[in-house]
Residue frames as qw, qx, qy, qz and C-alpha x, y, z in Angstrom:
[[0.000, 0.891, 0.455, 0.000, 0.00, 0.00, 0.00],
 [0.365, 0.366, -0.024, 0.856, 1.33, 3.54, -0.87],
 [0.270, -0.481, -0.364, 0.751, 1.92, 5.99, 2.09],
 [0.060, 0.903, 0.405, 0.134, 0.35, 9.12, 1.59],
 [0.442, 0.182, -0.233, 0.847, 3.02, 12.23, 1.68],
 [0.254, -0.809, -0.389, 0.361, 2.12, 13.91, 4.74],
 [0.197, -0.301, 0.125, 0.925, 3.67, 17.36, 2.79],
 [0.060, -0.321, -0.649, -0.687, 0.39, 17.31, 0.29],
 [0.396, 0.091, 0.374, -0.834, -2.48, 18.99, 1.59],
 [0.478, 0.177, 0.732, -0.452, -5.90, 17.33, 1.26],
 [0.514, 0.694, 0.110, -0.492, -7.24, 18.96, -1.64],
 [0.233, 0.781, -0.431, -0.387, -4.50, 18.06, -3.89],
 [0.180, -0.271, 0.932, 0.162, -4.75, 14.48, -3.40],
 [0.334, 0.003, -0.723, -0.604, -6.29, 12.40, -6.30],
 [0.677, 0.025, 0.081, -0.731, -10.13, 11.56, -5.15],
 [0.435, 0.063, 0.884, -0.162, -11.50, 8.08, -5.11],
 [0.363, -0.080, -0.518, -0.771, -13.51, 7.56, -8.48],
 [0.755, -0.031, 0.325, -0.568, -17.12, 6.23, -7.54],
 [0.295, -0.159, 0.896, 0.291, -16.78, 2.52, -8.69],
 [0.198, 0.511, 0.832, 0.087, -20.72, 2.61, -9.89],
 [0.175, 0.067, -0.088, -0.978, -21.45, 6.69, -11.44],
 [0.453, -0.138, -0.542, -0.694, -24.65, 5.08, -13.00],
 [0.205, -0.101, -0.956, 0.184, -26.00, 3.20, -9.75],
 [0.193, 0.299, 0.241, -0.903, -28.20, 6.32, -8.45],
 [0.484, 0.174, -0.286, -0.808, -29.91, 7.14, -11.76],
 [0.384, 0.088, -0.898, -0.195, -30.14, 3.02, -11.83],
 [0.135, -0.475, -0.857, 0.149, -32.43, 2.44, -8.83],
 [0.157, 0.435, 0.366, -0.808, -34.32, 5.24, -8.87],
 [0.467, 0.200, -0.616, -0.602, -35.69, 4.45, -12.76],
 [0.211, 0.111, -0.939, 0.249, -36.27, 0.80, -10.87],
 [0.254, 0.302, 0.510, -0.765, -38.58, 2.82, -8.04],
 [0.418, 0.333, 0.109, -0.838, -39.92, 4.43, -10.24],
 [0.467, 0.102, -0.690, -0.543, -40.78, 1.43, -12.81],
 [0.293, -0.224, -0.864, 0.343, -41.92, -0.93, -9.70],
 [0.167, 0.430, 0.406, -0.789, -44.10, 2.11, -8.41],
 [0.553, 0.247, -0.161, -0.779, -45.93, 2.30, -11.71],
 [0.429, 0.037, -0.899, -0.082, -46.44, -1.69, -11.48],
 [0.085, -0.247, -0.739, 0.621, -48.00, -1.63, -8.02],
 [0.361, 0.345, 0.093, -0.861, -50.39, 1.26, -8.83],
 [0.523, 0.047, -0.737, -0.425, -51.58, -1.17, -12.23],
 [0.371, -0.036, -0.919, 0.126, -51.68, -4.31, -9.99],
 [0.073, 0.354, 0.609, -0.706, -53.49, -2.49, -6.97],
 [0.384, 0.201, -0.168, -0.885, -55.99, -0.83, -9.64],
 [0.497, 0.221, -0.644, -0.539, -56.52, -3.75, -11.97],
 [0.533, -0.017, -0.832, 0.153, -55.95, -6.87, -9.85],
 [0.145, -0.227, -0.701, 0.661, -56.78, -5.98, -6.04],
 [0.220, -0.577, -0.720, -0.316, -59.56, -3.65, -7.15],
 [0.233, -0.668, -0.298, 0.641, -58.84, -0.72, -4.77],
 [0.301, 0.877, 0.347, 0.142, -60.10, 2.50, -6.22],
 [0.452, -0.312, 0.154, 0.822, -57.12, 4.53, -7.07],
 [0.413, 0.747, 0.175, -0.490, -57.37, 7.76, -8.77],
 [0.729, 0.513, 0.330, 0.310, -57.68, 7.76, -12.64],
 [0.145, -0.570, 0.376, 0.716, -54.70, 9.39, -14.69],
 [0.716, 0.672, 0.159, -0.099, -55.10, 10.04, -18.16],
 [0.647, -0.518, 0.358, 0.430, -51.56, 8.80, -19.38],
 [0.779, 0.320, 0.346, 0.414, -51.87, 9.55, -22.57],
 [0.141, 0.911, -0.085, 0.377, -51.18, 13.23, -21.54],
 [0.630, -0.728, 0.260, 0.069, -48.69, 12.01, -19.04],
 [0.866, 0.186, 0.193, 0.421, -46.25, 10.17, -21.69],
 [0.324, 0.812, -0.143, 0.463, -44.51, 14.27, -22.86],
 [0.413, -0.825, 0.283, -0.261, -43.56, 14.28, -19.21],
 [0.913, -0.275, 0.271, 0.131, -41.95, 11.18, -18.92],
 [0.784, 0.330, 0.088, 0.518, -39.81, 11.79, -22.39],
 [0.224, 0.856, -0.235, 0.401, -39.00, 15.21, -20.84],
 [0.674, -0.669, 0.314, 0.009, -37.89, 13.70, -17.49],
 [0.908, 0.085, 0.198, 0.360, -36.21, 10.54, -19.52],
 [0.426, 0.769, -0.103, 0.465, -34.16, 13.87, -21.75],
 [0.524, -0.774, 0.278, -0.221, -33.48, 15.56, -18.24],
 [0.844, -0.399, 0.342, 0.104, -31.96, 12.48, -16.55],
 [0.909, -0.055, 0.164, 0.378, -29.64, 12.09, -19.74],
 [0.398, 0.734, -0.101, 0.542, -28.26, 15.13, -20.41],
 [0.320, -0.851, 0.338, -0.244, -27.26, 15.33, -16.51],
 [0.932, -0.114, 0.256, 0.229, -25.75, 11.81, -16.83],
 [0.622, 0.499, -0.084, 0.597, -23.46, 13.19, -19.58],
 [0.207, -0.852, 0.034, -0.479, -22.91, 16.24, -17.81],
 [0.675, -0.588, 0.438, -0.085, -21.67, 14.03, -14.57],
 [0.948, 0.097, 0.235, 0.192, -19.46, 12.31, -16.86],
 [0.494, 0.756, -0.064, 0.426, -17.46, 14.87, -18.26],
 [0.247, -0.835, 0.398, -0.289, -16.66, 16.23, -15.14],
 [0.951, -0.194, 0.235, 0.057, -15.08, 12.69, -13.94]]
């Protein structure tokens, strides 16, 4: 294992990389694909009155979130 030169200040030593950059964005897509399963399953199958969405005006939001999420992935990649 390589000593650390106690003459370097803190700032100037090289950073751990994250071993997994993409793990975040990775369960939270997950949540959110499991959370729109449940809501189906509880609607369709269990029969518990949930309120109606009308998704076919909900689909522009998703492809602006989905845009969103990759243009800050790149973004967090460059800087790396």
């Amino acid at each position: 294992m390589v000593e650390p030169d106690p003459n370097e200040t803190f700032e100037n030593r090289p950073q751990p990389r994250d071993p997994d950059p993409g793990r975040l964005a990775t369960i939270i897509f997950g949540a959110i694909v499991i959370a729109i399963g449940v809501w189906f399953f509880a609607d369709r199958t269990l029969g518990i009155d949930l309120p109606d969405f009308d998704w076919g005006s909900l689909w522009p939001l998703i492809l602006i979130g989905l845009g969103v999420w990759i243009l800050l992935g790149a973004g967090r990649r460059n800087r790396a």
